[in-house]
Each structure stands twice: as C-alpha cells, then as structure tokens.
C-alpha positions, -999 to 999 in steps of 0.1 A, spaced: -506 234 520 -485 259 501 -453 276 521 -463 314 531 -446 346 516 -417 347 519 -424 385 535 -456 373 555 -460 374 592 -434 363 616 -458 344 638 -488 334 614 -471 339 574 -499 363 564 -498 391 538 -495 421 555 -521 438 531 -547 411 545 -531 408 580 -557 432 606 -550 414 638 -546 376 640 -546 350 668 -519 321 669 -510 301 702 -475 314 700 -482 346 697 -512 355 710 -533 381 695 -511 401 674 -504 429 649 -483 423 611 -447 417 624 -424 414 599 -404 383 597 -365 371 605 -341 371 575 -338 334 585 -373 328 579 -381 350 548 -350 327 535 -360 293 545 -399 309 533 -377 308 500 -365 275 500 -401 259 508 -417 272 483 -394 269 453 -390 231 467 -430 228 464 -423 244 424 -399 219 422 -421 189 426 -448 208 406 -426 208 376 -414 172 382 -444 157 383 -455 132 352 -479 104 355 -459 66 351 -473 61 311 -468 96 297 -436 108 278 -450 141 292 -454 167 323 -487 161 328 -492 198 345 -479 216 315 -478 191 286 -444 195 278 -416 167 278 -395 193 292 -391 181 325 -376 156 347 -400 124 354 -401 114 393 -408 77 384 -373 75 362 -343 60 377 -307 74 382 -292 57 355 -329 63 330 -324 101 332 
C-alpha cells in the first residue's frame, strides 16, 4: 500500500478533491478534516521512505536498477564494505 498525501484526511488520508463523506471506525462518518502538522510530516517521511526502496531496488545478477535501467543506484543485496 502506498503512504497517503501528505495533505489528505486526518482520519481516513483521502484527497480532499475526492473526499464527499467517508466512514472509518475512528471516526465515524465524517467530512474532509484536514490533518495534524505531525501527521502531514510523518505522511512525508513514509512516502519518500517507500521512494527510497523503489530506487534501491536491483535484482541479485544485474549491474542495474531494474525499475529504471540505470546503474545509478544503490543495490539492496550489496554489503557495507561492497558499496
């Protein structure tokens, strides 16, 4: 699952463009209300960590990113001393 917007819901992480009126167990049914500073920032964090393994990501024989064919990037299967 991908992290929400950063600026989506407080209680569900939807656009507010798309929102209407949602139902979580929290929260009930409820309007667009617009998030905490603390979560819009940790919102941040999860999804540039999820970019983060996207971009790491090569397969174990490839000199290669698989995703964007590139060599540019840092291999998850190399060890400390390797990279």
């Amino acid at each position: 699952m991908t992290a929400p917007n950063p600026m989506g819901c407080h209680w569900c992480g939807i656009d507010q463009r798309t929102h209407g009126r949602q139902w979580t167990p929290d929260a009930g049914w409820h309007t667009w209300t617009q998030p905490t500073q603390e979560q819009i920032k940790n919102r941040m964090r999860a999804r540039r960590s999820a970019r983060t393994e996207r971009i790491r990501h090569s397969g174990p024989d490839t000199k290669f990113c698989v995703l964007c064919l590139s060599g540019e990037h840092q291999r998850i299967d190399a060890t400390s001393d390797e990279e």
